[in-house]
C-alpha positions, 0 to 999 in steps of 0.5 A: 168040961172045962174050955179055954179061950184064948183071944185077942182084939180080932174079929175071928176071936169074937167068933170063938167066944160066942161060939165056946160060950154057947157050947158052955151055957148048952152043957154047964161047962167051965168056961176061961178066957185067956188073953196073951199080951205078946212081947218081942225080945229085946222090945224094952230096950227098942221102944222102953217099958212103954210097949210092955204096957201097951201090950197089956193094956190091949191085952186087957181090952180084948179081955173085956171086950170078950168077957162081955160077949160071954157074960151068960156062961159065966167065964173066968179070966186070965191076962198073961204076957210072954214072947210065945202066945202058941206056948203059953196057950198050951202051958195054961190050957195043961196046967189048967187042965182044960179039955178043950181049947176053943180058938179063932184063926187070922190067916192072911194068906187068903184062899191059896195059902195056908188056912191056919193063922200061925199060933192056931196051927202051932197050938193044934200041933202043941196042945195036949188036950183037942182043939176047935179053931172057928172062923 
């Protein structure tokens, strides 16, 4: 089987790692983290090519951070950037042919709100192949 993580600095991120690489480790699956460095339209030109980079480079830090608590299963890993992380998370994980994405939830709407962060309840709807959202 082949699992997708896509993460970013949160704690709810680190929940999905371990968990998909416990789950990897436990049947040998191919394991991927995907961190999406998110851009804004028109965000070079508000705040300069800076901000770009900033992106990428908190990006890339989450990236680490994760490829460290997954050390054991071995995890590959892919930096992307985009304006879309819910499109772009789906496009690798079906270009990739991933059988399962394994992704944390933010939800800041607390306990009468939605329980899905907004990227987490559009990949659930988007993607091609299940996905498990943790908390």
């Amino acid at each position: 089987m082949k699992i997708l993580v896509p993460i970013d600095p949160s704690s709810s991120s680190h929940i999905a790692v371990t968990k998909a690489a416990a789950m990897a480790k436990l049947d040998g699956s191919q394991l991927t983290l995907l961190a999406v460095a998110e851009t804004f339209e028109d965000m070079e030109s508000l705040f300069g090519a800076e901000a770009t980079e900033r992106m990428k480079e908190r990006a890339a830090k989450a990236l680490d951070a994760a490829k460290v608590l997954a050390a054991e299963a071995k995890p590959k890993t892919m930096l992307k950037v985009g304006v879309s992380p819910e499109n772009i998370i789906c496009d690798a994980a079906e270009k990739g042919g991933f059988d399962l994405i394994v992704m944390g939830t933010r939800s800041k709407k607390g306990k009468t709100g939605l329980r899905l962060g907004s990227v987490a309840s559009k990949v659930v709807a988007q993607a091609h192949c299940s996905v498990m959202v943790v908390r």
